[in-house]
C-alpha positions in Angstrom: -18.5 -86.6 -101.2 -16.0 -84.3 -102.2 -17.2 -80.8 -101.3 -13.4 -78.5 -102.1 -15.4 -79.6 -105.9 -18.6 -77.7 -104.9 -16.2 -74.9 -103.4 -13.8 -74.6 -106.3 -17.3 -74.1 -108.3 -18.8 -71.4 -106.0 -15.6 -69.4 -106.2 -15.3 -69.8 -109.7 -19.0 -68.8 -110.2 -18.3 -65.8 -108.2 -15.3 -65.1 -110.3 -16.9 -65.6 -113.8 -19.8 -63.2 -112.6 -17.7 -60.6 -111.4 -17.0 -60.1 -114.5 -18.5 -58.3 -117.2 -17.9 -57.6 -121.0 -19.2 -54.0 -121.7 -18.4 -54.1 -125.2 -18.5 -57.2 -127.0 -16.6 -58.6 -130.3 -18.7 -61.0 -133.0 -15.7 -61.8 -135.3 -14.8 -65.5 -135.0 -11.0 -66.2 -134.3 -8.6 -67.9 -137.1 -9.2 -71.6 -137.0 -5.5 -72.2 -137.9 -2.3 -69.5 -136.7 -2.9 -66.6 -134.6 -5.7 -64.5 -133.0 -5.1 -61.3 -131.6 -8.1 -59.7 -129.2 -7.3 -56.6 -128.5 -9.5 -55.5 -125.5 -9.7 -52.2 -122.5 -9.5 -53.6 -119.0 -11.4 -51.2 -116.6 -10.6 -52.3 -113.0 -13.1 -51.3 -110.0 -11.5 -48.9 -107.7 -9.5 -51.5 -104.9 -10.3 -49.2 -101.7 -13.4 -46.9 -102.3 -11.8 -43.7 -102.4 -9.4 -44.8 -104.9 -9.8 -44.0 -108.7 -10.6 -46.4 -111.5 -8.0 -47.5 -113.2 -7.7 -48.2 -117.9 -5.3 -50.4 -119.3 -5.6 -51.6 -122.7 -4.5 -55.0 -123.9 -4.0 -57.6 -126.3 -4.7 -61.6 -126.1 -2.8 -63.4 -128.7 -4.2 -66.5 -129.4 -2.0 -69.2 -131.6 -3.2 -72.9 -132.3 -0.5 -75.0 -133.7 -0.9 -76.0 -137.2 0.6 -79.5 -136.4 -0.1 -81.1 -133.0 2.7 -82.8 -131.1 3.2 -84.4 -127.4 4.8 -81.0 -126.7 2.1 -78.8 -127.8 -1.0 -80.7 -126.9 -1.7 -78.9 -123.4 -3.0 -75.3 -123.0 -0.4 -72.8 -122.3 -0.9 -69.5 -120.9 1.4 -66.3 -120.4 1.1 -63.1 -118.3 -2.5 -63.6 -117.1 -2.3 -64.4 -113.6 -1.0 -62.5 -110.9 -1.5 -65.0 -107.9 -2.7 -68.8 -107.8 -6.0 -68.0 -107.2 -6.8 -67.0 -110.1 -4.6 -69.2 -111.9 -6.9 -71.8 -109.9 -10.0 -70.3 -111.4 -8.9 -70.9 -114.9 -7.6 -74.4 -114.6 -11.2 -75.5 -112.9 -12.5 -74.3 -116.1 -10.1 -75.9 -118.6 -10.7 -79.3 -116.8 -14.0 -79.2 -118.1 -13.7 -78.3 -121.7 -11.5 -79.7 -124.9 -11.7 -76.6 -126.2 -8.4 -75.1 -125.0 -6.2 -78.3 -125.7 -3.2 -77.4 -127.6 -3.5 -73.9 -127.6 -1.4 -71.1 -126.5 -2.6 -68.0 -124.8 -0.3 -64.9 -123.9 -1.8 -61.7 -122.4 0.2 -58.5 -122.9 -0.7 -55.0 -121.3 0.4 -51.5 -120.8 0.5 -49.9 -117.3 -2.4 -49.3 -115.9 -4.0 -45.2 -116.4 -5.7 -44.0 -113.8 -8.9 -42.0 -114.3 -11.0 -40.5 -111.7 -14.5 -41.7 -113.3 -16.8 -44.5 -112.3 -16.5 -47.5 -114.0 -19.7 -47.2 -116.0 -18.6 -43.2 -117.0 -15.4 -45.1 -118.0 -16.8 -47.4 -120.2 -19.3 -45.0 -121.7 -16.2 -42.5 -122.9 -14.5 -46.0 -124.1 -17.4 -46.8 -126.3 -18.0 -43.2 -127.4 -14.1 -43.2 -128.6 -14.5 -46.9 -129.7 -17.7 -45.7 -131.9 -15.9 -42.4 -133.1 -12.9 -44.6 -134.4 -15.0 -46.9 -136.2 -13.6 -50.0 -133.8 -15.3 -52.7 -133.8 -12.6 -55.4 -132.9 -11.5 -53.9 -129.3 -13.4 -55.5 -126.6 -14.2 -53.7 -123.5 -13.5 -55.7 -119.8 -15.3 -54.7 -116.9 -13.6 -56.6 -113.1 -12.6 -55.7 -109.2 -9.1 -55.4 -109.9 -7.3 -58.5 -108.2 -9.3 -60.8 -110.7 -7.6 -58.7 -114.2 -5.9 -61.3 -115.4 -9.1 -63.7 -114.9 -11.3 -60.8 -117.3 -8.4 -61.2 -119.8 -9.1 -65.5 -119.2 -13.0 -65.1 -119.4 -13.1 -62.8 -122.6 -10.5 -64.9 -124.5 -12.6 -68.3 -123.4 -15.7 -66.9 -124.5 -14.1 -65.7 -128.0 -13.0 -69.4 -128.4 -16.2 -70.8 -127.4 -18.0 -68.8 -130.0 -15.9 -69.3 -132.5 -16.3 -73.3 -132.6 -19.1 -73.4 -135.1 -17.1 -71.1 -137.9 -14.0 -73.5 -137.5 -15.9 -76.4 -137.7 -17.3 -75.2 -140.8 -14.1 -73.9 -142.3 -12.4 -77.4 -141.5 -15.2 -79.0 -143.4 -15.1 -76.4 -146.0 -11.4 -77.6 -146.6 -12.4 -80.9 -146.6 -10.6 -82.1 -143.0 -13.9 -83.2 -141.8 -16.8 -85.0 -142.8 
């Protein structure tokens, strides 16, 4: 019995659920080209007295119109900052096709301090959000050494959702039965 599997579970678990999506997005992503999910990362203050901390993002998403040995493994760019959470992601991609040939690049600004809690932060984000008519910026809620695992979870779960309207628009186009 092989229990560094039922390990690598728990920690991922505890990982995935550390994680929350304040603000969600119901567009589906392109089913061929390029994605973009822009999103607000609000991190957890890392010793108690310290402040909470903004930074806003932007997940591009590109799926190869043409598959090739070269292409036909996920790729991912400026989304983890140690192996850990690195680790987290891979346990997920083992189990899922949904990530094969795609490529996944995370860019963010520096992070901006604010001295609210993370729930007052996220309220003044969706109040802006709201005012500015937004509705395709995501807000990420996470304890700030799993960031680039938030950036991972939201960009999984856009793909996951978005299976259903691919599948139909590949049908649609005649590329499947």
């Amino acid at each position: 019995m092989n229990f560094s599997e039922f390990e690598d579970r728990r920690r991922f678990q505890q990982a995935w659920e550390a994680v929350r999506i304040a603000r969600a997005v119901e567009y589906s992503l392109f089913t061929f080209g390029t994605s973009d999910l822009p999103y607000f990362l609000v991190c957890d203050a890392r010793p108690p007295q310290q402040t909470v901390t903004i930074t806003r993002g932007d997940v591009r998403i590109t799926r190869p119109l043409i598959i090739t040995p070269d292409n036909v493994h996920p790729e991912f760019r400026n989304f983890f900052e140690n192996d850990d959470e690195g680790l987290l992601a891979e346990f997920f991609i083992q189990r899922t096709a949904a990530f094969s040939n795609l490529q996944f690049e995370n860019q963010h600004g520096p992070a901006r301090i604010v001295t609210d809690s993370v729930d007052e932060a996220v309220a003044k984000l969706n109040r802006q959000l709201d005012q500015d008519e937004e509705d395709r910026v995501a807000i990420l809620c996470a304890p700030a050494s799993l960031a680039g695992f938030a950036a991972f979870r939201y960009a999984a779960e856009r793909m996951m959702r978005s299976v259903p309207d691919n599948i139909q628009e590949l049908r649609e186009r005649g590329l499947l039965p």
